[in-house]
N, CA, C and O atoms as a Tinker XYZ file with bonds, in Angstrom:
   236  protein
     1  N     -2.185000   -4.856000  -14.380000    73     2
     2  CA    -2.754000   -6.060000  -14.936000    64     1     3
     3  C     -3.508000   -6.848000  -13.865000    63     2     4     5
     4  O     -4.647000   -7.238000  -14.124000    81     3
     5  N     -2.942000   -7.115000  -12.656000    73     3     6
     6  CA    -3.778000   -8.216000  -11.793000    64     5     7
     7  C     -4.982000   -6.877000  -11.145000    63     6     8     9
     8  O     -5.467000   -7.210000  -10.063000    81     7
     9  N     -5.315000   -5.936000  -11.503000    73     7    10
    10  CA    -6.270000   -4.967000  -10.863000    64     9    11
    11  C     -7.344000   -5.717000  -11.950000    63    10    12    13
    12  O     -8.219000   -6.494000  -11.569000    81    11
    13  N     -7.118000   -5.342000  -13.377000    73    11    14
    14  CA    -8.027000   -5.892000  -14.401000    64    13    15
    15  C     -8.040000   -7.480000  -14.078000    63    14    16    17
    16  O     -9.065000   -7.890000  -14.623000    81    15
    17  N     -7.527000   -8.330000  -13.585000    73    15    18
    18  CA    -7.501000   -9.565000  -13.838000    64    17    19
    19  C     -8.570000  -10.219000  -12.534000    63    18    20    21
    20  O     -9.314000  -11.195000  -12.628000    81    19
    21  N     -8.384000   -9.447000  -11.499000    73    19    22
    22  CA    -8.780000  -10.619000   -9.957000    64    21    23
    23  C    -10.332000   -9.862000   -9.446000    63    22    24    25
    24  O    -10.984000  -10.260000   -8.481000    81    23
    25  N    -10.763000   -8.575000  -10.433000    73    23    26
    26  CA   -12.327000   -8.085000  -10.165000    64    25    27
    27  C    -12.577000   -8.386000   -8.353000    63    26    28    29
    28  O    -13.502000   -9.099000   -7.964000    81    27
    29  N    -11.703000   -7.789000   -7.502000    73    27    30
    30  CA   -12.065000   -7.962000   -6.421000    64    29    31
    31  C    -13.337000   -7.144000   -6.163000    63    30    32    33
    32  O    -14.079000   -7.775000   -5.411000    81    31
    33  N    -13.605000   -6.520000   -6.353000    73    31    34
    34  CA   -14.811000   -4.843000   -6.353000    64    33    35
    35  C    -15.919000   -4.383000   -7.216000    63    34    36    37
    36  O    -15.938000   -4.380000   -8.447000    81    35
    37  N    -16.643000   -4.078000   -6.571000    73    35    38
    38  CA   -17.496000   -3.625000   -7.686000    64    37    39
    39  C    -18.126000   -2.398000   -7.570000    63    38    40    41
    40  O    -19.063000   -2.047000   -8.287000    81    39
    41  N    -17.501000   -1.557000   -6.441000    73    39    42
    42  CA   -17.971000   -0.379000   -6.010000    64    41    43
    43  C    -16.747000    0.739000   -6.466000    63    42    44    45
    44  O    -15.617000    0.369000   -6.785000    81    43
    45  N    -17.156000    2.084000   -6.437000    73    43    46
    46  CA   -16.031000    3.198000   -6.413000    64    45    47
    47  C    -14.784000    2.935000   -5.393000    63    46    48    49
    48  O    -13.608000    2.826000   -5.739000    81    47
    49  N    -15.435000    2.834000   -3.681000    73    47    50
    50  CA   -14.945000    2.820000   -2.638000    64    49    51
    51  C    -13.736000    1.518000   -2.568000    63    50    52    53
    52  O    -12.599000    1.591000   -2.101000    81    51
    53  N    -14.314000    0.522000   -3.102000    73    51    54
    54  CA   -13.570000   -0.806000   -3.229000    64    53    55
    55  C    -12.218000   -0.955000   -4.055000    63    54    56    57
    56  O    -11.083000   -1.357000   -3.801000    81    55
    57  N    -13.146000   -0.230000   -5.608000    73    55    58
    58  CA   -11.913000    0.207000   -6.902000    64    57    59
    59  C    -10.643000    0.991000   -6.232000    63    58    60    61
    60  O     -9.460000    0.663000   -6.323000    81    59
    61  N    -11.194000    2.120000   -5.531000    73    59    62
    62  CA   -10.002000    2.947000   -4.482000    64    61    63
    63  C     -8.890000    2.409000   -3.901000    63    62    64    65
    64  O     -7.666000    2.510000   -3.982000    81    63
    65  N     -9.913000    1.659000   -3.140000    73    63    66
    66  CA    -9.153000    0.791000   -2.087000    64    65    67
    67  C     -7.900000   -0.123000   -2.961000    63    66    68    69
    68  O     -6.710000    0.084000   -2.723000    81    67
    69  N     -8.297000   -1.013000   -3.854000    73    67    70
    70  CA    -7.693000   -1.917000   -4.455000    64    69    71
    71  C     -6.425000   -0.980000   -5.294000    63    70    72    73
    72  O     -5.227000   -1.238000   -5.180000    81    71
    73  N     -6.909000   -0.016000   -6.021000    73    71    74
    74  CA    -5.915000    0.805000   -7.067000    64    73    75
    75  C     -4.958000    1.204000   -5.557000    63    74    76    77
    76  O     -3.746000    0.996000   -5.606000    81    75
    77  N     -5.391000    1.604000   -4.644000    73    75    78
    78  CA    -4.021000    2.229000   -3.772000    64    77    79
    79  C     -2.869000    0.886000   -2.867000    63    78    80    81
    80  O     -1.659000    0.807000   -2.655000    81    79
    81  N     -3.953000    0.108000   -2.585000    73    79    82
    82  CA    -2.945000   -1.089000   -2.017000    64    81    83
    83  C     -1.895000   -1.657000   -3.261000    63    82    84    85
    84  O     -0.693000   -1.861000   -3.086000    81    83
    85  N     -2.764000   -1.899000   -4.790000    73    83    86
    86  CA    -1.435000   -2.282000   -5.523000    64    85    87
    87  C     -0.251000   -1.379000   -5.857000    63    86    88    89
    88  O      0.930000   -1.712000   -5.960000    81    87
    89  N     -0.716000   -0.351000   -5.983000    73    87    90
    90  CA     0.471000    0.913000   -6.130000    64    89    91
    91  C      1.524000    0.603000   -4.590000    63    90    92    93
    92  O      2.714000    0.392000   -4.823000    81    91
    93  N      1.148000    0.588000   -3.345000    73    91    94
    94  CA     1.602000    0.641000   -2.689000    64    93    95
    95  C      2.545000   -1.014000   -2.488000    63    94    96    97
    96  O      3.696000   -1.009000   -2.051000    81    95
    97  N      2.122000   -1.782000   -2.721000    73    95    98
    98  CA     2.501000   -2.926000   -3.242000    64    97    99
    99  C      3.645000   -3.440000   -4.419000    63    98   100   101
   100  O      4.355000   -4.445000   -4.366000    81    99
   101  N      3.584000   -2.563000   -5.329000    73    99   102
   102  CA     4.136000   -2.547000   -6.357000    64   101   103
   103  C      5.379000   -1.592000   -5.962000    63   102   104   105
   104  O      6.525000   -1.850000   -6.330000    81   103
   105  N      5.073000   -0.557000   -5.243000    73   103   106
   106  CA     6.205000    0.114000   -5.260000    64   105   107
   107  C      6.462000   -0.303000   -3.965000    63   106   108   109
   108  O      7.069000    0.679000   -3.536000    81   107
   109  N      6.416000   -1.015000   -3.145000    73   107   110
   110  CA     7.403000   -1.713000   -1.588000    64   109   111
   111  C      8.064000   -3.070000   -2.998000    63   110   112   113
   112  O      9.270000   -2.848000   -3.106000    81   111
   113  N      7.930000   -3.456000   -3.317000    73   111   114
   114  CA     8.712000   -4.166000   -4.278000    64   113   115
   115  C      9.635000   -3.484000   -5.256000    63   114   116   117
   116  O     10.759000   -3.972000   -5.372000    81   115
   117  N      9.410000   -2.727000   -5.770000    73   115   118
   118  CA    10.597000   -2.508000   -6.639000    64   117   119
   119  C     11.272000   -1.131000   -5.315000    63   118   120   121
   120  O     11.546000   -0.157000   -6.016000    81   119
   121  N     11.529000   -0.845000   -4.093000    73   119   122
   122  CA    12.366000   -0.416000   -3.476000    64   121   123
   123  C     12.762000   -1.823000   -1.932000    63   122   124   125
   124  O     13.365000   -1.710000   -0.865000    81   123
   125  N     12.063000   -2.972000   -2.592000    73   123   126
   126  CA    12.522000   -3.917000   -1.611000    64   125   127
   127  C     12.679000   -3.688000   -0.070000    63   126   128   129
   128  O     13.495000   -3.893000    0.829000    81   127
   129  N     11.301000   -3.090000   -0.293000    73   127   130
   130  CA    10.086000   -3.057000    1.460000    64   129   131
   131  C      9.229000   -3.750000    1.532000    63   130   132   133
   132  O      8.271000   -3.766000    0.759000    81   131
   133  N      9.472000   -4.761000    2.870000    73   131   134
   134  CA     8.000000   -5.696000    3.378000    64   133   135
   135  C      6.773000   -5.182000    3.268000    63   134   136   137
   136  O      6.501000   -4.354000    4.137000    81   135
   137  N      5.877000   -5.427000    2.412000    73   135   138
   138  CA     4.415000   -4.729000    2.050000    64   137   139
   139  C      4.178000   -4.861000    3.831000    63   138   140   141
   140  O      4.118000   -3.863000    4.549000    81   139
   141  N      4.101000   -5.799000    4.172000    73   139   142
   142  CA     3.629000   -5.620000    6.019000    64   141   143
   143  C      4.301000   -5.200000    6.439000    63   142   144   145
   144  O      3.664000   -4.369000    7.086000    81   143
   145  N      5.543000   -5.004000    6.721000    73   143   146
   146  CA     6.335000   -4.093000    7.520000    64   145   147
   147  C      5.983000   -2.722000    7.354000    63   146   148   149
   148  O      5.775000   -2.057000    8.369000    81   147
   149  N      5.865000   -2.096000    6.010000    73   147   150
   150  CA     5.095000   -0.986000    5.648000    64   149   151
   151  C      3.411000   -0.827000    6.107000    63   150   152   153
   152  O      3.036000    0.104000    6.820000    81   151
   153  N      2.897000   -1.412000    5.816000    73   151   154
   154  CA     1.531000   -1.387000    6.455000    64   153   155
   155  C      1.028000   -1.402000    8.118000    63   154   156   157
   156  O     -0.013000   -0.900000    8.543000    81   155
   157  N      2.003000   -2.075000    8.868000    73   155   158
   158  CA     2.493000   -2.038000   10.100000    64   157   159
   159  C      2.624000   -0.736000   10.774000    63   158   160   161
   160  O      1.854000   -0.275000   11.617000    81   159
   161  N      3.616000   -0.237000   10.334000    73   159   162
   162  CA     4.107000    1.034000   10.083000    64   161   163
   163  C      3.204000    2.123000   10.222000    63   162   164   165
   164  O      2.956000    2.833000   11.197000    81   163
   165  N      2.627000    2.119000    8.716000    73   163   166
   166  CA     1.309000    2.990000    8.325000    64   165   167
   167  C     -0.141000    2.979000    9.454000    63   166   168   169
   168  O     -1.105000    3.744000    9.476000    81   167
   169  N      0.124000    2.009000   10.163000    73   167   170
   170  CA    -1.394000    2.102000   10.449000    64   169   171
   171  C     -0.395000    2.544000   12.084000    63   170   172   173
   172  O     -1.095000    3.333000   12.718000    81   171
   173  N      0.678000    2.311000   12.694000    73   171   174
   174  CA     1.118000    2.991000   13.217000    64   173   175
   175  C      0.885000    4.200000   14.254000    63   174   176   177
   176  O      0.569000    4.575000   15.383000    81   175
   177  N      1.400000    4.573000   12.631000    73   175   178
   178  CA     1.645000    6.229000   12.664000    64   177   179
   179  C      0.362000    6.748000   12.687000    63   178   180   181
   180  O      0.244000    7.785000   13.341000    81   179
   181  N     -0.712000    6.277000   12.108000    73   179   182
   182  CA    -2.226000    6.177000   12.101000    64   181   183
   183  C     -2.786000    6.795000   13.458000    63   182   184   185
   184  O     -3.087000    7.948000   13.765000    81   183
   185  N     -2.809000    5.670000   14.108000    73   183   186
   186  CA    -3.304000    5.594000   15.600000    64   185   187
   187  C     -2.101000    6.580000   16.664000    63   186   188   189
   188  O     -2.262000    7.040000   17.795000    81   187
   189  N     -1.161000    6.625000   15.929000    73   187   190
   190  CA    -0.555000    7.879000   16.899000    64   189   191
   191  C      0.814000    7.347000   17.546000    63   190   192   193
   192  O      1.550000    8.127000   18.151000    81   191
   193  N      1.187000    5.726000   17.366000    73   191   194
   194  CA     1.817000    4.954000   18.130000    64   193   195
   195  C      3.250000    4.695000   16.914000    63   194   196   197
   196  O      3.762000    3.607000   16.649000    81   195
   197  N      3.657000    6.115000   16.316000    73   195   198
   198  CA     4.884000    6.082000   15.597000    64   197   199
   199  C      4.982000    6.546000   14.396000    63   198   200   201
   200  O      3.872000    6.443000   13.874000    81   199
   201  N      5.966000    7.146000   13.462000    73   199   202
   202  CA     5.840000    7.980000   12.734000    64   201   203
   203  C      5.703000    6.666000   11.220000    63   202   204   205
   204  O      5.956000    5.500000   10.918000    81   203
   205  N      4.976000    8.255000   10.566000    73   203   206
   206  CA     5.132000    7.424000    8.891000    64   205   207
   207  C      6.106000    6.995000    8.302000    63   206   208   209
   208  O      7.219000    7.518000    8.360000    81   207
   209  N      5.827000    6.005000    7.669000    73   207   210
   210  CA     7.378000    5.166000    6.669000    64   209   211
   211  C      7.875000    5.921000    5.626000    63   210   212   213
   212  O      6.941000    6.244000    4.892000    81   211
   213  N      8.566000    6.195000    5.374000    73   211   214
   214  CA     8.925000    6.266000    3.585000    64   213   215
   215  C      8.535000    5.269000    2.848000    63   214   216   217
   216  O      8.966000    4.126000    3.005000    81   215
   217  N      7.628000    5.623000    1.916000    73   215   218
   218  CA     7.511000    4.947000    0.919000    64   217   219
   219  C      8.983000    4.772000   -0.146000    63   218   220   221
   220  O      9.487000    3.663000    0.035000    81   219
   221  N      9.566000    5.420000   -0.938000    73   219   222
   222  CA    10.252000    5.769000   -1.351000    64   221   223
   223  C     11.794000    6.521000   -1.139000    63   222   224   225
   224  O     12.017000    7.722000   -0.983000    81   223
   225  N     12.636000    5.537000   -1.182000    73   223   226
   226  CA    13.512000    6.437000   -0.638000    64   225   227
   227  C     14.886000    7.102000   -1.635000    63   226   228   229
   228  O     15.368000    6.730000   -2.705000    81   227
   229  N     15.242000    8.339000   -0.620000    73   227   230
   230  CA    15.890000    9.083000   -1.585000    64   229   231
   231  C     17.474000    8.992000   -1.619000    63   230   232   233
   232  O     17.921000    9.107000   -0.478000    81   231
   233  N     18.261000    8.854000   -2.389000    73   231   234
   234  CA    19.465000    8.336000   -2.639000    64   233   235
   235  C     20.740000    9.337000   -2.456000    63   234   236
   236  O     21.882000    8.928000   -2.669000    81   235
């Protein structure tokens, strides 16, 4: 709903961008992970300076 609601974009590249941050957003909330602590993380492991997060974790 707030993807349809806040029209941040108006490109493919942008739509991308936006559809993957709320997914990623949406799901650090319903497993009650700091969207920045995760993104922190992610960009990280990125540059080489530590491994990837779990998104999801297994029980």
């Amino acid at each position: 709903m707030d993807r349809a609601v806040t029209q941040g974009n108006r490109g493919v590249v942008g739509n991308q961008w936006h559809e993957r941050f709320w997914n990623v957003s949406t799901t650090c909330g319903m497993q009650e992970i700091s969207v920045m602590k995760y993104l922190k993380e992610s960009l990280s492991a990125y540059f080489g300076m530590g491994t990837l997060p779990r998104l999801i974790h297994q029980a």
